[in-house]
C-alpha positions as CSV (number, residue, x, y, z in Angstrom):
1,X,27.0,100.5,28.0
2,X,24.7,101.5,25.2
3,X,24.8,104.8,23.5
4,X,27.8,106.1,25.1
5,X,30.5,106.1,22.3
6,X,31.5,109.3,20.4
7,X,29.0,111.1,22.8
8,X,30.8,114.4,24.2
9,X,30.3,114.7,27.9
10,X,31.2,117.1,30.5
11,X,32.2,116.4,34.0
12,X,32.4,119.1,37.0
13,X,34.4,118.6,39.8
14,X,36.6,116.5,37.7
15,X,39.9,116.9,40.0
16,X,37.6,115.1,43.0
17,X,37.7,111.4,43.3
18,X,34.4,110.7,42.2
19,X,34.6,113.6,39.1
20,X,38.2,111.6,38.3
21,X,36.6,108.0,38.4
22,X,33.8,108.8,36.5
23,X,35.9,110.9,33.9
24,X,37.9,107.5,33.6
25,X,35.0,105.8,32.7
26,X,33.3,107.6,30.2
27,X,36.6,107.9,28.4
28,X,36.4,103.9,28.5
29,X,33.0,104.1,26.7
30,X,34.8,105.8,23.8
31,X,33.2,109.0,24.9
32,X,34.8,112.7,24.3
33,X,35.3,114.1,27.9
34,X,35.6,117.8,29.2
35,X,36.7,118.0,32.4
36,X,36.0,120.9,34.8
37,X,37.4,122.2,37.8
38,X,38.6,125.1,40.0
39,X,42.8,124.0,38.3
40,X,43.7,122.7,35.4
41,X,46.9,121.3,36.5
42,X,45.0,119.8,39.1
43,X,42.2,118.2,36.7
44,X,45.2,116.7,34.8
45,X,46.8,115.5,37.9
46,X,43.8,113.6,38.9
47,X,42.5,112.0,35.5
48,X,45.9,111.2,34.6
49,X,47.4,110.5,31.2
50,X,44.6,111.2,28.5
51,X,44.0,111.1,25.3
52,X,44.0,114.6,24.0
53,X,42.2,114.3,20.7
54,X,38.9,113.4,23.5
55,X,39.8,115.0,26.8
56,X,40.1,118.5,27.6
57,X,41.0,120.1,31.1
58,X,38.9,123.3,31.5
59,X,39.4,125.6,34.5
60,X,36.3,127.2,35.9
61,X,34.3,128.4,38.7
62,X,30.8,126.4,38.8
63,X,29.6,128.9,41.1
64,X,29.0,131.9,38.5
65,X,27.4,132.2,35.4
66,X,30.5,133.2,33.2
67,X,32.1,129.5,34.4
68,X,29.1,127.6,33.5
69,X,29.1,129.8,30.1
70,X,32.7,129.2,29.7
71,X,33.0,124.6,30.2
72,X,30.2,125.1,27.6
73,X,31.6,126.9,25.3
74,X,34.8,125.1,25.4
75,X,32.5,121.7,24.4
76,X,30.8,122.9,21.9
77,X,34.0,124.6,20.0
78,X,36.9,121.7,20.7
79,X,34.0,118.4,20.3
80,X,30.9,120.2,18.1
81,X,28.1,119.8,21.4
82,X,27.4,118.4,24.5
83,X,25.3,115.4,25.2
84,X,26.1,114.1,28.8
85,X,26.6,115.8,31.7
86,X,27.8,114.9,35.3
87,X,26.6,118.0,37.3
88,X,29.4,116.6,40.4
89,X,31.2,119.8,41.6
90,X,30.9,120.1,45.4
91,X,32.2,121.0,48.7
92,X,31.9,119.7,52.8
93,X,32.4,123.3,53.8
94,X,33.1,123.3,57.5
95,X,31.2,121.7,60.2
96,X,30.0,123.0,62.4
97,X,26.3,123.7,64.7
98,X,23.6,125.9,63.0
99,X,24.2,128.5,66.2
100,X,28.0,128.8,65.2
101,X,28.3,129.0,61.6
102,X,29.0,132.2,60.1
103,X,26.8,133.5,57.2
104,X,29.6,133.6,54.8
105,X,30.7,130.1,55.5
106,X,27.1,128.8,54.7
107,X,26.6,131.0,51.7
108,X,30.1,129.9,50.3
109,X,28.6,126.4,50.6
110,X,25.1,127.1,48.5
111,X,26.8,129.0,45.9
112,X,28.7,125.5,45.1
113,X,26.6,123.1,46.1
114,X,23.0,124.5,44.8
115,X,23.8,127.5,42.7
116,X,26.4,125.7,40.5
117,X,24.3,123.0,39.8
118,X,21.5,125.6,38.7
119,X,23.7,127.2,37.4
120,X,25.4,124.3,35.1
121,X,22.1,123.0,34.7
122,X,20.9,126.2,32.9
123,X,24.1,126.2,31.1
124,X,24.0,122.5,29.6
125,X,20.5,122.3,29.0
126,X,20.3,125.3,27.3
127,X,22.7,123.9,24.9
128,X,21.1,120.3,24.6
129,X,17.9,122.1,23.4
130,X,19.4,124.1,21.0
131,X,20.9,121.1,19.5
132,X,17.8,119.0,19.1
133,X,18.9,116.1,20.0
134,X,17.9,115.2,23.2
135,X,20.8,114.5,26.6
136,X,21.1,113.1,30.1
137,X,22.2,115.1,33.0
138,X,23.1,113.9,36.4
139,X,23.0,115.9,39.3
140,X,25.7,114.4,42.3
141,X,24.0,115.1,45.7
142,X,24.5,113.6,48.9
143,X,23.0,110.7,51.2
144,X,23.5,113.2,53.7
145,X,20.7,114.5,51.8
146,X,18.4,112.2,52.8
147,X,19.7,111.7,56.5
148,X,20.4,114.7,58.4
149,X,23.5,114.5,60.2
150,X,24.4,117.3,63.2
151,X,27.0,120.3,62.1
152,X,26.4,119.8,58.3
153,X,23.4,122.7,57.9
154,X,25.2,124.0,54.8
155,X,26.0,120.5,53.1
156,X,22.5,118.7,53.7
157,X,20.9,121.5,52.6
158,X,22.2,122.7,49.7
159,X,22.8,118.6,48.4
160,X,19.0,118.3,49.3
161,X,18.1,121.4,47.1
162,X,19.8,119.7,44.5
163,X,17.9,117.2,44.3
164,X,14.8,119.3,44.3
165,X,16.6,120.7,41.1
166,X,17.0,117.3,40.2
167,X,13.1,116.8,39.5
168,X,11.8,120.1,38.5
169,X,14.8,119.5,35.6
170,X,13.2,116.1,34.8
171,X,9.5,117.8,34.5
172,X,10.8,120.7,32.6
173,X,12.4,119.0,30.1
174,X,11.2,115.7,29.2
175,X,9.6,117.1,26.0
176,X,12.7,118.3,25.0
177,X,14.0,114.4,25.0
178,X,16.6,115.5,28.2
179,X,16.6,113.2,31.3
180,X,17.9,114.3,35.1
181,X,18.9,112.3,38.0
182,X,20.8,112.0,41.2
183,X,23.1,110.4,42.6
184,X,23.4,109.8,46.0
185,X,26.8,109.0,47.1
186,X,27.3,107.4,50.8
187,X,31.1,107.7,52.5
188,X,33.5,107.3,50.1
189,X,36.9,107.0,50.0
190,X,37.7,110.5,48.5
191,X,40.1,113.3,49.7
192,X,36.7,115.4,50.6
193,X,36.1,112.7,53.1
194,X,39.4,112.1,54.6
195,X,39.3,116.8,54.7
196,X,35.6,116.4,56.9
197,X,36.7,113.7,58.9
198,X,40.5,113.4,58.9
199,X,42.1,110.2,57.9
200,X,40.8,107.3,60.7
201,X,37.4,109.2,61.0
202,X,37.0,108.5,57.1
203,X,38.5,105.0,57.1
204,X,35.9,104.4,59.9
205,X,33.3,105.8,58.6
206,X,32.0,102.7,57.1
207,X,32.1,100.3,59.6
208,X,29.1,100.8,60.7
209,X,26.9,99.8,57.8
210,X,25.9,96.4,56.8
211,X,28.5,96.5,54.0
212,X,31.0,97.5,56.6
213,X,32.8,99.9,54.5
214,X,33.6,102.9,53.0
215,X,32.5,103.3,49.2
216,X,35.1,103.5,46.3
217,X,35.2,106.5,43.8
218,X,34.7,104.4,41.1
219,X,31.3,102.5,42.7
220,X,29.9,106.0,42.4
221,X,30.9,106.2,38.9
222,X,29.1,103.1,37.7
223,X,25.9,104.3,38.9
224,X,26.8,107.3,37.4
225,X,27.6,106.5,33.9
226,X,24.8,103.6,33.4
227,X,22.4,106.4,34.5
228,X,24.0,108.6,31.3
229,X,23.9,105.7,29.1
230,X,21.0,105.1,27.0
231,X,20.5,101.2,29.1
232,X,18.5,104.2,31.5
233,X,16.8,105.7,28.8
234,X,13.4,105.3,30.6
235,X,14.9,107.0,34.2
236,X,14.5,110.5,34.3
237,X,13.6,112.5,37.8
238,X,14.9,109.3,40.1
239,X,17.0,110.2,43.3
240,X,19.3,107.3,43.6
241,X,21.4,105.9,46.5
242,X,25.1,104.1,46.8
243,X,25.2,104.0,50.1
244,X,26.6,100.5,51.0
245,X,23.2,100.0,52.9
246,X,23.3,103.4,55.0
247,X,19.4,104.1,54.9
248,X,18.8,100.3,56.4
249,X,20.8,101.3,59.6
C-alpha cells in the first residue's frame, strides 16, 4: 500500500488478535512498529519473532494518562516520531443485564474502552501536530456498536462513544493534515471472543450471517492498514464495518 514504508506506527492492544495481525502487517509494509499492551512478554508472544531494529514491545496501561504519555515517548526516542496509529486496545468486560452490573465492572469497561482511546488519542495527536507533518489514526470500535446486543451495556456503549470520538477527532484536526476512522469489527476469531462466549459459542457465532462465519484477525487488519495508508488519503471521520454481512441480517 502507498505511503506506508519507513512510517513509524503504534499499535495498542498489540498482544490481542486483531492488535497482533495488524502489527504483522504494518511490519510487511516496511513500517517501524511499537507495540503496546498491558505485558511485554505477552506482546512478544503474540507478534512473534521481530525485527528489532523496527519493533518495540512497550508495556503500558491505555487507561491513564502516564501510559499514553509513556508508548509515546518510547516512539518518538527509539524511531524519531509517530505517524500511524491503531487506537485497538479493548475489553468484553463481563456480560451481564443493565439491572445486575456493578458500577465498578462498568466503569472498568469505559476507562478502556472510551477513556483510553481519548486518552491515546490526545497522546498521538498531540505529537503528530507538533511534528508538522500530518498522520492517520484509527480508532477500533465494535459492530456491537451499531447493533445493540442484550448484557453488553458497558461494551456497546463505550465502543459507540468511540466512535463519537472517532468524528469530533476527524473535525478537529483536518487542518492539521491528521485523518480518524473506525473500524468496526464483526465476530472474530480472537481469544476476546472465545473469553465472552466460550469456545463453540465463538465458533458459532458466525453461522448466522450470510457469510456464515466468524471473521479472521487478519481481515480486520486489511481494513485497518489500507485505512492508515495513504490509498485512503481522502477518508477521514468514516465509521467502517467488517462484519461478514452482520448489519444485512
Amino acid at each position: 500500500m502507498r505511503g506506508l514504508a519507513g512510517k513509524i506506527a503504534i499499535v495498542t492492544g498489540a498482544a490481542g488478535g486483531i492488535g497482533s495481525a495488524a502489527v504483522a502487517r504494518l511490519l510487511a509494509e516496511g513500517c517501524r512498529v511499537v507495540a503496546v499492551d498491558l505485558d511485554e512478554d505477552d506482546i512478544v508472544k503474540a507478534c512473534g519473532e521481530v525485527d528489532g531494529d523496527r519493533f518495540v514491545a512497550v508495556a503500558a496501561d491505555v487507561s491513564t494518562p502516564d501510559g499514553c504519555a509513556a508508548y509515546v515517548k518510547q516512539a518518538v526516542h527509539r524511531f524519531g516520531a509517530v505517524h500511524l496509529f491503531l487506537n485497538n486496545a479493548g475489553i468484553m468486560g463481563v456480560r451481564m443485564p443493565i439491572v445486575d452490573m456493578p458500577v465498578a465492572e462498568f466503569d472498568r469497561i469505559i476507562a478502556v474502552n472510551l477513556r483510553g482511546v481519548f486518552l491515546g488519542l490526545q497522546a498521538v495527536i498531540r505529537q503528530m501536530i507538533a511534528q508538522g507533518e500530518g498522520g492517520a489514526v484509527v480508532n477500533t470500535s465494535s459492530a456491537g456498536a451499531l447493533r445493540p446486543y442484550v448484557n453488553s451495556a458497558g461494551y456497546g456503549t463505550s465502543k459507540n462513544g468511540g466512535i463519537s470520538l472517532t468524528k469530533v477527532a476527524a473535525l478537529e484536526n483536518g487542518s492539521h493534515g491528521v485523518r480518524v476512522n473506525a473500524v468496526c469489527p464483526g465476530s472474530t476469531a480472537t481469544p476476546l471472543l472465545t473469553a465472552a462466549f466460550g469456545a463453540e459459542g465463538a465458533e458459532k457465532s458466525g453461522d448466522h450471517l450470510p457469510l456464515a462465519r466468524v471473521a479472521s484477525p487478519d481481515e480486520i487488519a486489511a481494513l485497518m492498514v489500507y485505512l492508515l495508508s495513504d490509498d485512503a488519503s481522502y477518508q477521514t471521520g468514516g465509521v467502517y464495518t467488517v462484519d461478514g454481512g452482520l448489519m444485512l441480517t
